[in-house]
C-alpha positions in Angstrom: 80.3 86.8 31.6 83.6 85.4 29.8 83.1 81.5 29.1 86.5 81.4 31.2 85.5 83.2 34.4 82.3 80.7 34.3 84.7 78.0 33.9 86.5 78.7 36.8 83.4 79.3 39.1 81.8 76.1 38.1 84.9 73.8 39.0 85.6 75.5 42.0 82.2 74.3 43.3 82.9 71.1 42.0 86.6 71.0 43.1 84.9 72.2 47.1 81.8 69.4 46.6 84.4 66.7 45.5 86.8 67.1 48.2 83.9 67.1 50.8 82.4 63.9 49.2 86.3 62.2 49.7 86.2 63.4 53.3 82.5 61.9 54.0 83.8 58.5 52.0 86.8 58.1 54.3 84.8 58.5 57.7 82.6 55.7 56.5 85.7 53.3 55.8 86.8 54.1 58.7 83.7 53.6 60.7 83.5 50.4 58.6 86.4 48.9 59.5 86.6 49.5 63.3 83.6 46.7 63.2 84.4 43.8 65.0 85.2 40.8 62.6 82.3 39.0 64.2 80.0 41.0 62.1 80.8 39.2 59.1 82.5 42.0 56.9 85.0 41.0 54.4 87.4 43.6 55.1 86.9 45.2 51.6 85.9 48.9 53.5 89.0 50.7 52.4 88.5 49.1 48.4 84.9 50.4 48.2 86.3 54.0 49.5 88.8 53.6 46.4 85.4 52.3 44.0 83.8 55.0 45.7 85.5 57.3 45.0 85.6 56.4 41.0 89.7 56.1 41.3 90.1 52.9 41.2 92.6 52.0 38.3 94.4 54.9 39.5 94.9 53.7 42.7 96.2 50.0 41.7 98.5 51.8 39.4 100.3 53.2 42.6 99.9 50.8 45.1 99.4 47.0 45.3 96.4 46.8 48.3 94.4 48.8 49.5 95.2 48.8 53.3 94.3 51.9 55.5 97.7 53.5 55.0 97.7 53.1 51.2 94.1 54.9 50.6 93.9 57.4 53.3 97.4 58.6 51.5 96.0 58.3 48.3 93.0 60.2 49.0 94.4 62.5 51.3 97.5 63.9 49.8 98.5 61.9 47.0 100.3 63.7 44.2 99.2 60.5 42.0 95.7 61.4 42.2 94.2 64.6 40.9 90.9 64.3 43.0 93.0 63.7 46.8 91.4 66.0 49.0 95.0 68.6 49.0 94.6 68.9 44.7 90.7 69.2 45.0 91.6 72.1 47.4 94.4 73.3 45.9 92.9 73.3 42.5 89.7 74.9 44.0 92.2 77.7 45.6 93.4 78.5 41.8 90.0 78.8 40.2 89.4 81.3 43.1 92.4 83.7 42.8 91.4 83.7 38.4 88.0 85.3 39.4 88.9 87.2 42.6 86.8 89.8 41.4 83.6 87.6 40.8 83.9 86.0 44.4 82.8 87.9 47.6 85.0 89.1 50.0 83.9 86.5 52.9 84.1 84.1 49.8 87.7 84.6 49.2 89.0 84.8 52.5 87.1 81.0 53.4 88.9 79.4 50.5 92.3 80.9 51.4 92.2 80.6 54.7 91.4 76.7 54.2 94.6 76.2 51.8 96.7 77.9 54.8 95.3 75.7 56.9 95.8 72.4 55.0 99.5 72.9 55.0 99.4 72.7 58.8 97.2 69.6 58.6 99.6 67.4 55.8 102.4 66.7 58.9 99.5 64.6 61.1 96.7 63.8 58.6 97.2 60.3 57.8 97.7 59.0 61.6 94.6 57.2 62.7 94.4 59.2 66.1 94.7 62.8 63.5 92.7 61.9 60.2 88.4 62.0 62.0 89.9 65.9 63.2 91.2 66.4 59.4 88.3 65.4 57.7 86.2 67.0 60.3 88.2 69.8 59.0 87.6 69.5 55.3 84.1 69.1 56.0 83.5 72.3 57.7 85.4 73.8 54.7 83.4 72.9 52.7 80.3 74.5 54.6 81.9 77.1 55.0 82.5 77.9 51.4 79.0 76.8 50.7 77.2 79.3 53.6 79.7 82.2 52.3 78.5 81.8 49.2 74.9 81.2 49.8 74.8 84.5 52.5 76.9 87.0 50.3 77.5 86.6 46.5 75.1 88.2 44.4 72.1 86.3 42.8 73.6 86.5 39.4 75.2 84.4 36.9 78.3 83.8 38.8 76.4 82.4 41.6 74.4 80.2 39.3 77.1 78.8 37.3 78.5 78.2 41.1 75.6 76.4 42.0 75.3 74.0 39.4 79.3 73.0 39.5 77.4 71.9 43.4 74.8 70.0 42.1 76.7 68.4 39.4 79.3 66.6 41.7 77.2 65.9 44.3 74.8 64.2 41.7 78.0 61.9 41.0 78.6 61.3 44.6 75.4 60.7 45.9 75.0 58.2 42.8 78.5 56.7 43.7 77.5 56.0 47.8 74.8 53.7 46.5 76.3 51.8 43.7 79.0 50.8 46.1 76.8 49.7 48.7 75.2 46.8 46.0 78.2 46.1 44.6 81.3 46.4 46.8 80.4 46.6 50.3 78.1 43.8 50.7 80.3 40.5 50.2 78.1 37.4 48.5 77.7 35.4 51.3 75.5 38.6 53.5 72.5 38.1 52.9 70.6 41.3 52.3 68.8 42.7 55.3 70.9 40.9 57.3 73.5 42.7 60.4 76.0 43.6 57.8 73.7 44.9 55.8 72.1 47.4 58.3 75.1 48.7 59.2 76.5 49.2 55.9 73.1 51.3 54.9 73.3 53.0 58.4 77.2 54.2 57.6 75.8 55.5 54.1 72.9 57.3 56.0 75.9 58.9 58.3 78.1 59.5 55.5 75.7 61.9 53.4 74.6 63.3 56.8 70.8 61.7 56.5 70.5 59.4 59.5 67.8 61.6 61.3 66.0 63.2 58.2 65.6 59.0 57.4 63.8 58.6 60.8 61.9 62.0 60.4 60.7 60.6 56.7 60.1 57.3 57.2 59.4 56.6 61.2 60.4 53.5 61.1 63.8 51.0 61.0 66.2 51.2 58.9 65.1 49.2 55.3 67.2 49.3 51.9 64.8 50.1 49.5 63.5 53.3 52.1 67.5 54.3 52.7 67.7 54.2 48.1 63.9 56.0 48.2 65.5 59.0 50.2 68.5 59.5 48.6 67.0 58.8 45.0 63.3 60.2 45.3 62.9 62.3 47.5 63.4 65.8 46.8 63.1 67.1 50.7 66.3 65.3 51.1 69.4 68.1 50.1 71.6 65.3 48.8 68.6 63.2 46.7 69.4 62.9 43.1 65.8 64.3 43.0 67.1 67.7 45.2 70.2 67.8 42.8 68.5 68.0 39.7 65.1 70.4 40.9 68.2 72.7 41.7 70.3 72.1 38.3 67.1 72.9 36.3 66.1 75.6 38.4 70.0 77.8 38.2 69.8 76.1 33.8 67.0 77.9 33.6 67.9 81.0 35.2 70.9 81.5 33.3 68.8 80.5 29.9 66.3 83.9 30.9 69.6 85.8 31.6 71.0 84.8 28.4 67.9 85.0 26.3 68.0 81.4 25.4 67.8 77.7 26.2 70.0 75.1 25.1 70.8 71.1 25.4 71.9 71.3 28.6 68.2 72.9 29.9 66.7 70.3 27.9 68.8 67.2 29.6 68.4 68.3 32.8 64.9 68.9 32.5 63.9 65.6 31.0 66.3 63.9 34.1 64.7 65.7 36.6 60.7 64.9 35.0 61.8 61.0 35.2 62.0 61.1 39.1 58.5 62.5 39.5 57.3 59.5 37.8 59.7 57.0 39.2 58.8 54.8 42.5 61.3 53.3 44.2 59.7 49.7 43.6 60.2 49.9 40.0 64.3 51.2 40.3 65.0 48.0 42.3 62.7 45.3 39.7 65.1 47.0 37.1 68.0 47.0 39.4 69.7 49.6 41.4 72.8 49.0 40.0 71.7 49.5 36.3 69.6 52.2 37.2 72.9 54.2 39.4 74.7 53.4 36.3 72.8 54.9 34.0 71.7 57.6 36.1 75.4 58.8 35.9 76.3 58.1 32.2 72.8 60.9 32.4 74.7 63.3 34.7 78.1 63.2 33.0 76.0 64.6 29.6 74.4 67.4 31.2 77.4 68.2 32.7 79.1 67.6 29.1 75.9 70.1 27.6 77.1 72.5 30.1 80.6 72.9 29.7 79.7 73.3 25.6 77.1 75.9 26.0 78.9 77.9 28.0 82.1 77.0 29.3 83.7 76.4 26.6 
């Protein structure tokens, strides 16, 4: 396969994950701040989305707050911001039409389709009463694409360069949800485990669609360090950073038997993804869940560095 056509493959995954991920972030601001004040939030919801969403100089280059208005725009449709959900999927619709012929026809047609219909979302998006619809919207997209993919394309190297452009971003995302929660969301005076708390954890859990698979895990309430153990441990869980990698090492090494050989990016990925079979969750937060999340994505950002020089490039 030309380094090109893989290329375009991998960010359309990534372009298709990311806008997904922006959509998930703004329905837990939003849910955030329709709390009552009495719950003792600071009112910083829409900021984390912003941290969250890793655009934050960006952002404060454009605007001077970050009130509702300002970042819904700015992550909806902003022509400022290269990762709003309308250039995610407009840039996702472009890597499609470069490798028509690699893509299914069912494939195709859900990605189109989806740019058509985003032009007759832009007009209403951003009004509060419009944007849970729209992002309802961008959501099922984003299944869609996924499912299309998953039911029809061949199991070949297009399909595992596709895969791991998934895994990548939603590596980053899932990494991003939990370093905001310690360092954003949670203002100094809330103590932790207290109301604000919960209901911070409990709008991640919604966000990354993981509020029942936490109750089917753990049987229990909610608890932080359980919440951190299923979306960093536990490989059952789709969106773990455990789940990402088991599948980033499993399409690496596919493509290294395709190929004939293994590189720097099997080797990264492999070493990442032995680390969480002999990680407990007690030990990430003695460390700190912070530092760990950190580093966790300076580790992502090289595989996915590894990957674009072995073959992407």
């Amino acid at each position: 396969m030309l380094s090109r056509t893989a290329d375009s493959l991998y960010w359309l995954s990534r372009y298709i994950e990311r806008a997904d991920y922006i959509a998930r972030v703004l329905e837990m601001a939003n849910r955030l701040s329709s709390l009552p004040v009495a719950y003792g939030g600071s009112r910083n919801e829409w900021e984390s989305a912003i941290v969250t969403a890793g655009c934050g100089p960006a952002f404060f280059e454009a605007y001077d707050e970050p009130t509702a208005k300002n970042v819904t725009e700015f992550l909806v449709e902003s022509e400022r911001n290269p990762a709003s959900i309308r250039r995610c999927l407009e840039t996702a619709r472009t890597n499609a039409r470069a490798v028509r012929t690699a893509l299914t026809t069912e494939m195709w047609e859900t990605i189109n389709s989806a740019w058509i219909d985003l032009k007759t979302f832009r007009a209403t998006a951003l009004t509060s009463r419009d944007l849970p619809r729209f992002l309802s919207w961008v959501r099922e997209v984003s299944l869609r694409v996924d499912g299309s993919g998953y039911r029809t394309m061949l199991r070949n190297d297009a399909y595992w360069f596709s895969r791991l452009g998934i895994y990548i971003e939603r590596t980053n995302s899932t990494a991003r949800l939990l370093d905001t929660k310690y360092h954003v969301l949670l203002p100094e005076h809330s103590p932790v485990g207290g109301g604000l708390d919960y209901v911070q954890w409990t709008a991640i859990l919604g966000a990354v669609s993981a509020a029942t698979a936490y109750h089917w895990v753990y049987k229990e309430s909610l608890k932080p360090w359980l919440v951190a153990d299923l979306l960093i441990l536990r490989e059952e869980m789709p969106r773990s950073l455990a789940a990402c990698y088991a599948n980033i090492v499993t399409n690496l090494d596919r493509l290294a038997r395709a190929y004939g050989r293994t590189g720097e990016s099997q080797r990264l990925a492999r070493s990442i993804y032995t680390a969480f079979g002999n990680s407990r969750i007690e030990d990430i937060f003695r460390r700190g869940l912070h530092e760990y999340v950190g580093a966790m994505i300076g580790s992502n950002t090289a595989v996915g560095e590894a990957i674009e020089r072995q073959y992407l490039a």
